[in-house]
C-alpha positions in Angstrom: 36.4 15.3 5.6 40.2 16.6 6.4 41.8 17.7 3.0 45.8 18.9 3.4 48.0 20.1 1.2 51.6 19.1 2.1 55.0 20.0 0.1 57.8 17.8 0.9 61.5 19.7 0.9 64.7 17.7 0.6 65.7 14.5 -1.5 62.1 14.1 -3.1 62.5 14.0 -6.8 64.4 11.3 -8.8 64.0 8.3 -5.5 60.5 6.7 -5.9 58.8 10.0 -3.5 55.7 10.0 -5.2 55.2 6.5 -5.7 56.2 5.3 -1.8 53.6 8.2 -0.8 50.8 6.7 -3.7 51.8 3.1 -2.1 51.5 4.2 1.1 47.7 5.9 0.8 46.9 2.6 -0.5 47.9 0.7 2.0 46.6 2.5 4.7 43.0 3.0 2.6 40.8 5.8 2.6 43.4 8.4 1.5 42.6 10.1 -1.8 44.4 12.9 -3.5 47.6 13.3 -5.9 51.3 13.9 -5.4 53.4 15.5 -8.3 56.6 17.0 -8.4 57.2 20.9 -8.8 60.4 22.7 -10.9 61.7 24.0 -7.9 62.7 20.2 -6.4 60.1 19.9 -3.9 56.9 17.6 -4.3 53.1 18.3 -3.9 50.6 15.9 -2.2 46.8 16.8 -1.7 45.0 14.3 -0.1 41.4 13.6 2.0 40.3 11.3 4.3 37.6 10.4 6.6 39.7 9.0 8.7 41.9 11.1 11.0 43.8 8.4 12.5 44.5 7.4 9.1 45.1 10.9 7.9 47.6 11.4 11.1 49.8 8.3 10.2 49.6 9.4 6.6 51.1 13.1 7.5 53.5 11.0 9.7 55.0 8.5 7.1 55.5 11.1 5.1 57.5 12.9 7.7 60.0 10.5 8.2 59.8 10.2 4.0 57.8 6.8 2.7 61.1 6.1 0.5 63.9 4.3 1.8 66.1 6.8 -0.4 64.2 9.7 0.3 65.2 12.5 3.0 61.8 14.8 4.1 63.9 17.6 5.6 60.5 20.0 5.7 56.9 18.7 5.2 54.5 21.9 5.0 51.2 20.8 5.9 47.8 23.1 5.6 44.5 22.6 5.8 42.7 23.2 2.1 40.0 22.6 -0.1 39.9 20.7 -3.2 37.2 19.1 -5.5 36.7 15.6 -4.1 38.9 12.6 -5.4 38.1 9.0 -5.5 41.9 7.4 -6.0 45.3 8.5 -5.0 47.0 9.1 -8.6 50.7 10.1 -9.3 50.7 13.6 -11.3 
């Protein structure tokens, strides 16, 4: 199983961000994580899949930013672990 941790930079807090990226996991299925939004104006997503094509296009979408009023300047993506979730929630 890939887990990732990815923090989104630029206009990500206060344009629908976290939901367009909770939408988006759905949509594509077998993503599971959170996304939440952190004081310092980025946002936080941490999600697994079994699936790396899915996984792939995930990272991607949420490069070009999943909102249409969004603006991903950076996306940090690692490699992590996490306890196992079973949904994609907003934080």
């Amino acid at each position: 199983m890939k887990k990732v941790k990815m923090t989104a930079s630029g206009r990500v807090q206060g344009v629908g961000f976290r939901w367009a990226v909770m939408a988006r996991a759905v949509e594509l299925g077998d993503i599971y994580g959170r996304v939440w939004n952190n004081d310092d104006g980025t946002v936080t997503i941490l999600a697994q899949s079994d699936n790396a094509d899915k996984m792939a296009q995930f990272i991607h979408d949420i490069r070009q930013g999943p909102s249409r009023f969004a603006k991903v300047t950076y996306l940090d993506v690692t490699l992590t672990s996490f306890d196992d979730f079973k949904d994609f929630k907003v934080k």
